[in-house]
N, C-alpha and C positions, 0 to 999 in steps of 0.2 A: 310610829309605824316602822314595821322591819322590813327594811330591805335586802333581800337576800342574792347572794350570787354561788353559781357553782365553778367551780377550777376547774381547768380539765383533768388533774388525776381525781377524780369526783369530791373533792372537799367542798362542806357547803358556809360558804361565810356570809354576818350578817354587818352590812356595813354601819348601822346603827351604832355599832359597836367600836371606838376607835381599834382595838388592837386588831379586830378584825381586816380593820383599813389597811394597818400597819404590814396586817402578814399578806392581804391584797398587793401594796407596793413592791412588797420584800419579792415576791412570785418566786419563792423558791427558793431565794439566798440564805446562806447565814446568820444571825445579826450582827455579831460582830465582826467578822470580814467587813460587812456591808458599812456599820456606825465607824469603825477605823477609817474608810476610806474619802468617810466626811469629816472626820477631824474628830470625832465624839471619841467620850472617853468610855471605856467596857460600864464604869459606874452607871452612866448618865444612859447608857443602852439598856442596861438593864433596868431602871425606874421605866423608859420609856415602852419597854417589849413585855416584859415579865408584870408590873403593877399598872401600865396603861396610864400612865402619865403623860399627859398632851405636853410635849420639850418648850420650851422658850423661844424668842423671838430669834438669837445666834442660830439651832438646829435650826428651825424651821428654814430659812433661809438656806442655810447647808442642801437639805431636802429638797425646797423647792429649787436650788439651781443643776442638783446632781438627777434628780427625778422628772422634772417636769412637771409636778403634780400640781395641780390647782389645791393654794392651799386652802380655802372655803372649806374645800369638799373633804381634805384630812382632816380639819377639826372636827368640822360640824357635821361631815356627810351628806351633805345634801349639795346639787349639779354633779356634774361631773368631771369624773375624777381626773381627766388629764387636759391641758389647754389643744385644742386644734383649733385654726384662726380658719373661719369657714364662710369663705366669699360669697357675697350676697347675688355679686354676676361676672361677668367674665371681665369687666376692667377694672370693678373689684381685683376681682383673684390677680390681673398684672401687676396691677399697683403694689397689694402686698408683695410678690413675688418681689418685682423690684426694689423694695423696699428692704427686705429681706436680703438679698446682694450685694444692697449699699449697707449694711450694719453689718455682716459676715463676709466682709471682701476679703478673702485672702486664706480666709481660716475654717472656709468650708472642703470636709474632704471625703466624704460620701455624701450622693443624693440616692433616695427610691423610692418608687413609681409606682403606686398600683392605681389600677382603671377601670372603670366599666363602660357601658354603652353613654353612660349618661355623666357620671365623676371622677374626675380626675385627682386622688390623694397621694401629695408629695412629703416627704421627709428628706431633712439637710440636718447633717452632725457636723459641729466643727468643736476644736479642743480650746477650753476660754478656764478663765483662773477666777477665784474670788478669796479672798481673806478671810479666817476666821481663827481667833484666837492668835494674833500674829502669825501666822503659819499663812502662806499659799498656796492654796490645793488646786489642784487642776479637774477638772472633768469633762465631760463628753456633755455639750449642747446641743437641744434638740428643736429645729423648729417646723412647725406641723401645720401642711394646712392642706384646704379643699377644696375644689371650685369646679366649676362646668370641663366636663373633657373639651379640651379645648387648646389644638397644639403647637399653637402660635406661644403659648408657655412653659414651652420647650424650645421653640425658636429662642425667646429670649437668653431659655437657661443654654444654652448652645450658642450663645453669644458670646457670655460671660468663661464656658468651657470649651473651646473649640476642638471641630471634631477630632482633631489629631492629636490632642492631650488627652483627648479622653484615656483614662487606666491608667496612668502614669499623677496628672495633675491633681483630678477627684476620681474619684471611685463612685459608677452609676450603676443601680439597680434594679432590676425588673421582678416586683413583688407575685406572691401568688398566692393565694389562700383562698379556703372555703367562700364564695358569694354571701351566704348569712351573714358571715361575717362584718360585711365591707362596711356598711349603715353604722353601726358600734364602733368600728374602725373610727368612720367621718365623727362619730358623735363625741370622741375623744373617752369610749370606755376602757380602752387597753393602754398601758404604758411602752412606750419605746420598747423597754425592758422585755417585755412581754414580743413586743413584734420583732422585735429586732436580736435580741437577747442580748445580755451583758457581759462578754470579756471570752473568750475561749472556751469555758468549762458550761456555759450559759449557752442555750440555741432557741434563736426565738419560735414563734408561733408561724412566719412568714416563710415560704419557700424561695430563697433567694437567686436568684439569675443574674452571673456578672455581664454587664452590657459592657461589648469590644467595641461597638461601631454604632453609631449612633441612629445609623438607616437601622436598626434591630429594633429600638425603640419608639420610633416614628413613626415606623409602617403600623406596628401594634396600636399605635396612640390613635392612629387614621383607621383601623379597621373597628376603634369602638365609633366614630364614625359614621353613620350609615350612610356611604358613599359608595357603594357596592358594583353599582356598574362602571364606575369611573376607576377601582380598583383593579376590575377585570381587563380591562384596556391597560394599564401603567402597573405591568408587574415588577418591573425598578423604576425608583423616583431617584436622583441626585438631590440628597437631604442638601447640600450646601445651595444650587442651582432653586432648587424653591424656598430656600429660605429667605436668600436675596428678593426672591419676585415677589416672594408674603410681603415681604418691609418696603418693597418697593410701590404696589399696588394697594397697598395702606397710607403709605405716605402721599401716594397719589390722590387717594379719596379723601384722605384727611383734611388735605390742601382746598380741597375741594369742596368741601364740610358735608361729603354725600353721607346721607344716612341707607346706607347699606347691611343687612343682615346676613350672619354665619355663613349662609346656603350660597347667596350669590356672591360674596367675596372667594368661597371655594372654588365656586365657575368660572369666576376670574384669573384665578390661579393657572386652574388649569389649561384654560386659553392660551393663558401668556407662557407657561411650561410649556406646552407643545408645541407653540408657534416657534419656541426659543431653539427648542431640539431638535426641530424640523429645517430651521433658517441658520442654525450658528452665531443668531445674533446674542450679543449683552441684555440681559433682562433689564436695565435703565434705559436703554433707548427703543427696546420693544413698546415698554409703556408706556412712555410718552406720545408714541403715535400710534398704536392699536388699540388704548385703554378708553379712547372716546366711544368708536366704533363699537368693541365689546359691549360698554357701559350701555350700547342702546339696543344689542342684541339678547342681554342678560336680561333688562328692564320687559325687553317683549315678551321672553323666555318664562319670568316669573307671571305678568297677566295672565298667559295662556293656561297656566300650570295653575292660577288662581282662580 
C-alpha cells in the first residue's frame, strides 16, 4: 500500500519507497554534505541515494544517532518515522523527564517548548560522539517527548537550569507553529531537522522565541491551563516564590499519601502563594501550618463544585 506525503515546496513522496524515505530525512540537504558529516564515503552515498540500496548495519547506526529516525520505519516504512517518548500520564512524563537529566547531565544546551491547551511537546539537544570507522564524529542529539501540559515539568526543568543561568548555561525556546501541525509534531512525523532545522544555512519549520526569563515561559505554560479567573487576579507570579510552594505542598501531600488531583493542588498553591505575598512569610513554614486547614477548605470547595 503507498503511502504518500507532500513537502511543503509541494513535492509529493511515497514512503513505500526507500529513497523516497531517504530524500524525506535529507528535507532539503545535499547528500553529500550530509553522508561526509556521518563518516560515509561519496561511494557508499551514492549506492545508497542514486540505486536505493538499504546501507549496512555501521551507516545505519551513523543515521540513526545523527537523525533520530526510527530505524524500523527507514528500512521497512512502516510506524513512524521519528522516536517521540509520549507519556502515558503526567508522572509518566516526570519520570521520563527526569530520567532524561540524569543521562544528559551537563551536555544539554538548548531545550523548546511548544503547547497547547491540553500537550505539552519538549525537545533537548546536547552534543555526544559515537565511533565509526575509527574516526569520532560528533553530532547534535535529540531527545523528544510529550505528555499532559503540565508545569510542574518545568519546575523540575528549572531546577536543573536556574533561573539566572538561563541564556548563558542552556538555551530555552518558545516554539510556534501552525495548530494542525502539533498532533504529527506529538506523533513523531517530522524530524528535528525539519522542526528545528540543521546548521545556519537550514531553518526549520518552527518559529523560534529565545526565552530571557523564565516567568515568559510559565505564564504561557499556565495560560494553556484553564485557570483563567485565578490568572486575572495574579498578573505577576514570582516563578522562583511558587516553585518552592509546588515542591513544597507536594511533598507535603506526598508525606501524607493524599490522593489529590491537578485542580485542587492548583488551589493549593495558590492559597499558600497569596497567603505567602500577603504575610512575608517563608513558604516551608506557611505549609506546615495553613496546609491542614486549606486541605479541608479545598475538599469542601471540590464537593460543592461536584
Amino acid at each position: 500500500m503507498e503511502q504518500l506525503f507532500h513537502l511543503p515546496d509541494g513535492s509529493l513522496l511515497n514512503f513505500s519507497k526507500f529513497q523516497d524515505r531517504l530524500k524525506f530525512l535529507l528535507n532539503g540537504r545535499k547528500i553529500y554534505p550530509w553522508a561526509q558529516s556521518l563518516g560515509v564515503s561519496r561511494g557508499a552515498a551514492e549506492k545508497i541515494y542514486v540505486k536505493g540500496v538499504i546501507p549496512g548495519p555501521e551507516i545505519l547506526r551513523a543515521i540513526y544517532y545523527k537523525e533520530g529516525v526510527d530505524l524500523s520505519w527507514f528500512i521497512t516504512g512502516e510506524g513512524a518515522p521519528f522516536r517521540v517518548y509520549s507519556a502515558v500520564d503526567k508522572s509518566d512524563f516526570y519520570c521520563r523527564i527526569s530520567e532524561m537529566l540524569e543521562r544528559y547531565k551537563g551536555s544539554i544546551y538548548e531545550l523548546f517548548f511548544l503547547y497547547n491547551q491540553e500537550f505539552l511537546f519538549i525537545a533537548a539537544s546536547s552534543i555526544q560522539h559515537y565511533t565509526y570507522k575509527e574516526k569520532e564524529l560528533s553530532y547534535k542529539a535529540w531527545e523528544l517527548l510529550s505528555g499532559p501540559n503540565w508545569w510542574d515539568i518545568v519546575s523540575l526543568l528549572a531546577m536543573e537550569f536556574p533561573h539566572n543561568e538561563i541564556g548563558y548555561k542552556v538555551n530555552w525556546y518558545h516554539c510556534r507553529t501552525h495548530s494542525k501541525r502539533f498532533g504529527s509534531i506529538r506523533r513523531g512525523e517530522f524530524s528535528p531537522s525539519m522542526l528545528f532545522g540543521d546548521g545556519p544555512h537550514s531553518v526549520g519549520w518552527f518559529d523560534l522565541e529565545r526565552i530571557s526569563q523564565f516567568e515568559d515561559l510559565e505564564s504561557g505554560l499556565r495560560r494553556g491551563l484553564d485557570y483563567s479567573s485565578w490568572q486575572q487576579e495574579n498578573h505577576y507570579i514570582s516563578s522562583s516564590m511558587f516553585n518552592e510552594i509546588a515542591m513544597e505542598v507536594n511533598f507535603f501531600c506526598d508525606k501524607q499519601e493524599l490522593s489529590l488531583g491537578e485542580a485542587a493542588r492548583v488551589k493549593l498553591y495558590i492559597a499558600v502563594y497569596n497567603h505567602c505575598m500577603r504575610t512575608g512569610e517563608r513558604p516551608r513554614a506557611a505549609v506546615s501550618h495553613t496546609l491542614p486547614n486549606l486541605l479541608d477548605v479545598v475538599d469542601q470547595v471540590f464537593k460543592v463544585e461536584s
